[in-house]
C-alpha positions in Angstrom: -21.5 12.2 26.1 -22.6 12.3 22.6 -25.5 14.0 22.9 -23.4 17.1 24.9 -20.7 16.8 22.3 -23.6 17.3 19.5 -24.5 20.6 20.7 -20.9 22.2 21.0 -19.6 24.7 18.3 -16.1 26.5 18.2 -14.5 29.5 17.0 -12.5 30.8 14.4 -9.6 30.7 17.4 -9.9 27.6 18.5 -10.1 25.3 15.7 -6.9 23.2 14.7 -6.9 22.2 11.3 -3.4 20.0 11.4 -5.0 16.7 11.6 -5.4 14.4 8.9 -5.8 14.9 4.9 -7.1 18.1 3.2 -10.4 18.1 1.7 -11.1 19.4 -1.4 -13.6 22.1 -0.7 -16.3 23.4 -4.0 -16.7 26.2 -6.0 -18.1 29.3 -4.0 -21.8 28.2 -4.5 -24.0 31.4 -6.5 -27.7 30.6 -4.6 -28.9 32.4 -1.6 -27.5 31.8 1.8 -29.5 29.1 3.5 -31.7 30.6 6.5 -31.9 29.8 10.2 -33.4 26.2 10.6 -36.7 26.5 11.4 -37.8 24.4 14.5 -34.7 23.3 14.7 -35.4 21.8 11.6 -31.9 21.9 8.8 -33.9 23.6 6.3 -33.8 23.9 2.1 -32.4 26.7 0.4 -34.8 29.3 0.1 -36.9 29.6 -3.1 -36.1 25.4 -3.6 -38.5 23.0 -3.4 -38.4 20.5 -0.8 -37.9 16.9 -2.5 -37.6 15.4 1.0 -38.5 15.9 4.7 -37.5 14.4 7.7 -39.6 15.3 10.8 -38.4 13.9 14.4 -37.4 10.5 12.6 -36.7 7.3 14.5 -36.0 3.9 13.8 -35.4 0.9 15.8 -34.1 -2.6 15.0 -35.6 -4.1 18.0 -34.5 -2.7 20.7 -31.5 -0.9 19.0 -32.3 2.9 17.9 -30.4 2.8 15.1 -31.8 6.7 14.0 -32.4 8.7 16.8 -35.3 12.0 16.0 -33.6 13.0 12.7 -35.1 16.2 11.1 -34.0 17.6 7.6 -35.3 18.8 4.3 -33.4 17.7 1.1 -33.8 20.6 -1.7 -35.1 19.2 -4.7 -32.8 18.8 -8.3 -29.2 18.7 -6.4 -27.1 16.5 -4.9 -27.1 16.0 -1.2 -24.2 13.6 0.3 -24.8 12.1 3.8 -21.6 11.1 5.6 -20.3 9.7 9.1 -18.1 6.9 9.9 -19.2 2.9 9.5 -22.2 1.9 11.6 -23.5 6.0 11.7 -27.0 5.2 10.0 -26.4 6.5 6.7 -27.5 3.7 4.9 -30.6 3.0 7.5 -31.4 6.9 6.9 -31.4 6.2 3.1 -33.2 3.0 3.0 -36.1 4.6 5.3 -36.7 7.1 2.1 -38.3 4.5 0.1 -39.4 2.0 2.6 -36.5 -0.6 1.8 -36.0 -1.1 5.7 -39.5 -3.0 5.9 -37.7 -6.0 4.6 -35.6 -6.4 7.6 -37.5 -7.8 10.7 -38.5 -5.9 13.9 -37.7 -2.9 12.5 -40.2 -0.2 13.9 -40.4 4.0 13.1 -41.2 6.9 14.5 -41.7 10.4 12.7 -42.5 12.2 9.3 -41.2 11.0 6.2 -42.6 13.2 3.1 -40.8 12.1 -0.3 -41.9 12.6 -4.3 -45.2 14.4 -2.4 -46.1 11.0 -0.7 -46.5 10.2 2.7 -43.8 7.7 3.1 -44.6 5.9 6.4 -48.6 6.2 6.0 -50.0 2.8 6.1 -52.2 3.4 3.0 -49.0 4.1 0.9 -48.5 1.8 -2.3 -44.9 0.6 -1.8 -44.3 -0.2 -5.3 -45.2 3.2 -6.0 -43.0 5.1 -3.8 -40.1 2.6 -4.9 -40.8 4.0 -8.9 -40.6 7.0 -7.6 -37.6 7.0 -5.2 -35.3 4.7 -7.2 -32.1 3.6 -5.5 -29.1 2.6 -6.8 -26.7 -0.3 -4.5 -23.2 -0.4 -3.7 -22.4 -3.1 -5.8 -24.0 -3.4 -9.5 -26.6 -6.0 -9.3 -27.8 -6.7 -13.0 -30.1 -9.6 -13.5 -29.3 -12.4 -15.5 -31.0 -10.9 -18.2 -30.1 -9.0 -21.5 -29.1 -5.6 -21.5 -32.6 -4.5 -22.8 -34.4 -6.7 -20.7 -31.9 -5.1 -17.5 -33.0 -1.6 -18.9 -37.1 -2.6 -19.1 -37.3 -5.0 -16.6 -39.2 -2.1 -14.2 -41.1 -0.9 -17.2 -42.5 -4.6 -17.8 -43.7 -4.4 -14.1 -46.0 -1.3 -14.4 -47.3 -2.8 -17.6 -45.9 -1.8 -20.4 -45.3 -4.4 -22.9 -45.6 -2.3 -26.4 -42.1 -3.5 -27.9 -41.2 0.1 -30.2 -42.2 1.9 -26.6 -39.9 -0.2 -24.1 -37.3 0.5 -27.2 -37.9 3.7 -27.0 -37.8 4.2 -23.3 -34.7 2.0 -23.1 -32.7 4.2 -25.6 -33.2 7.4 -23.7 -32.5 5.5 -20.2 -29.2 4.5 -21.7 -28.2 7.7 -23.1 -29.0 9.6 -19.8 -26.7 7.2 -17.7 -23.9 7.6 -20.4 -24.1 4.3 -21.6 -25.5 3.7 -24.9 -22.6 4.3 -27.4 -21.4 1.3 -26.1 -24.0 -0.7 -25.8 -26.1 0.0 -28.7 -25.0 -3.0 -30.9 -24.9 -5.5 -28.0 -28.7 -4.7 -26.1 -29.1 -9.1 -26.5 -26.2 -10.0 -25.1 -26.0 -10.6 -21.4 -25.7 -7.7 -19.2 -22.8 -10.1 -17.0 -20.8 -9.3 -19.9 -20.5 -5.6 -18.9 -17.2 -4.4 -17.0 -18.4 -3.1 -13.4 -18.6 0.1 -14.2 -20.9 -0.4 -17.2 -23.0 -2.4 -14.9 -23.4 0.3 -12.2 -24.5 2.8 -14.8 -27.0 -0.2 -16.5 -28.4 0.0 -13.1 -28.4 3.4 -13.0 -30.0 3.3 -16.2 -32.4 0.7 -14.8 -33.7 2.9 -12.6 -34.3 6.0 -14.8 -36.1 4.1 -17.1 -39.4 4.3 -14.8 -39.0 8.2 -14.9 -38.3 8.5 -10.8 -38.3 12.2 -8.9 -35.5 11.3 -6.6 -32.4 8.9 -6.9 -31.0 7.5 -3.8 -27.4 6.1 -4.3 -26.0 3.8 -2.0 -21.4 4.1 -2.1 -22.3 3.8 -5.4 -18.6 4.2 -6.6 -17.3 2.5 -3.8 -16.8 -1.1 -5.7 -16.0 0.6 -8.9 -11.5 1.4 -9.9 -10.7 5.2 -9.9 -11.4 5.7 -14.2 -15.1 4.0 -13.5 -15.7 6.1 -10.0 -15.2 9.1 -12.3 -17.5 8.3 -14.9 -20.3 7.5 -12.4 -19.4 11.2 -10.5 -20.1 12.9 -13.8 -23.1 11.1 -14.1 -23.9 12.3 -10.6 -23.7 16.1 -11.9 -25.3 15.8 -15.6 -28.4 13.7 -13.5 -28.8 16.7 -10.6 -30.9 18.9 -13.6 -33.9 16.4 -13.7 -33.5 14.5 -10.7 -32.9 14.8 -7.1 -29.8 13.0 -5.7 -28.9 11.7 -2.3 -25.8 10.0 -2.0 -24.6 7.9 0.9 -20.4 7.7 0.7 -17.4 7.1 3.0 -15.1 9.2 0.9 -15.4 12.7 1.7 -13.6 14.1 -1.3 -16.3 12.3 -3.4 -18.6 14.1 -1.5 -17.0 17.5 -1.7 -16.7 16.9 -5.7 -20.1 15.9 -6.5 -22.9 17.6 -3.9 -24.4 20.8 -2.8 -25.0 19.9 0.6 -23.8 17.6 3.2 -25.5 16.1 6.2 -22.8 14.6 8.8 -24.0 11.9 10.8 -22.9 10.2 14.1 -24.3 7.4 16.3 -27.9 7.7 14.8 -27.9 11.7 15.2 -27.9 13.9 12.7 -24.8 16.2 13.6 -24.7 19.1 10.9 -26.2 20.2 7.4 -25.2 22.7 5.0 -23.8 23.6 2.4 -20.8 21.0 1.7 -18.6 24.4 0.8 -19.8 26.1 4.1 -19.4 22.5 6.2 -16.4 21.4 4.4 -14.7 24.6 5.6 -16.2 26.4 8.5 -17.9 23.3 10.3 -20.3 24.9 13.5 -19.9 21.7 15.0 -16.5 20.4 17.0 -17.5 16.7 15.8 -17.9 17.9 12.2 -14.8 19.0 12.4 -13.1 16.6 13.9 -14.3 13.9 11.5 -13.5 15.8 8.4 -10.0 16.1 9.5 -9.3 12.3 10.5 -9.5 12.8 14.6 -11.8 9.8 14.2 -13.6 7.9 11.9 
């Protein structure tokens, strides 16, 4: 049984690292060593503030639990990377951060949400609002048909700003944070289609900076993008962690060891372990950790 399986730790002595490909573990991380969970609760590291919680969190899709009483706190300005294999509820986990899960039918919660110091699920909260706050970022570019300008201002326009030398303005620094605006500069009136993939992931990127968010969610954002593009948008990742807090969703664990300061592991709508990515990359508490991070399954 999962649930047994979840629960179950392992020693030093009895863990068998021969399976599957090496991951590349971080840096020795310099902050304090993250204290016992309280409540059971995966908990920030101390003296952080707390960008997001996760209280007892369920979701359904009808019938189907797709989450199943998730609890975590996502330490604000770093990168957190949520992993598991295909079908785990990263991306349902994710979407439920800014509300985008309302969109799909019959889908019902459970819990305690708190992102960007709203109350996400409270039935008083103004979606559009949480959505400028808690931006998100897709797995495949998606610029509109639209200029490059009008790509970069397009969520600007919608809160009502319409002063031309301000949306300028505010364009110009969006582009420059997402690395993109030595080489778009001359061309802001030509259509953003025109961009290569990567350019258009980072014009999204960009897109979503320009409404001054507090936290970034970022859905396999590499995942469509060739090697030379995946790399610019990683660096991006780690010049964006200063202002901004990150959550990525990725099936490649070596991205995830590269570019964030703590991983959540996930498995059949549980959340299975969180900590450090160093710590969980190599010294897992958890048998299933383990045994996902060395190929056994997934």
């Amino acid at each position: 049984m999962i649930e047994d399986a979840v629960g179950m730790g392992t020693t030093a002595s009895d863990r068998s690292r021969s399976a599957g490909p090496p991951v590349p573990v971080p840096p020795e991380a310099t902050t304090a060593p993250r204290p016992a969970p309280l409540s059971g609760a995966p908990a920030a590291t101390p003296g952080r503030e707390v960008a997001v919680e996760i209280r007892d969190y369920s979701l359904f899709y009808g019938t189907h639990q797709a989450l199943k009483s998730v609890t975590l706190e996502i330490p604000s300005h770093s990168v957190t990377a949520i992993i598991g294999p295909s079908g785990c509820g990263k991306s349902t986990l994710l979407r439920s951060f800014n509300r985008m899960n309302d969109l799909i039918p019959g889908v019902r919660t459970d819990g305690h949400i708190r992102a960007a110091r709203m109350d996400v699920l409270a039935p008083s909260t103004d979606v559009v609002d949480l959505r400028r706050r808690i931006g998100m970022v897709f797995q495949r570019p998606n610029p509109f048909p639209k200029s490059i300008f009008e790509n970069v201002v397009f969520g600007l326009r919608m809160v009502g700003i319409k002063d031309r030398t301000d949306l300028a303005a505010r364009a110009e620094s969006a582009l420059r944070r997402a690395a993109l605006w030595d080489e778009v500069r001359d061309r802001l009136e030509r259509s953003a289609l025109q961009l290569s993939g990567g350019q258009q992931q980072r014009l999204c990127i960009a897109r979503c900076l320009a409404v001054e968010p507090e936290v970034i969610l970022m859905d396999e954002p590499a995942s469509a993008l060739d090697p030379t593009a995946t790399a610019r948008v990683e660096e991006l990742i780690l010049d964006l962690k200063s202002r901004y807090t990150i959550v990525v969703v990725t099936h490649n664990m070596q991205q995830a060891a590269r570019v964030s300061d703590q991983t959540a592991f996930m498995l059949s709508g549980r959340l299975v372990e969180f900590d450090e990515t160093r710590k969980l990359f190599r010294s897992p508490r958890e048998r299933l950790t383990e045994d996902y991070i060395t190929g056994r399954f997934g």
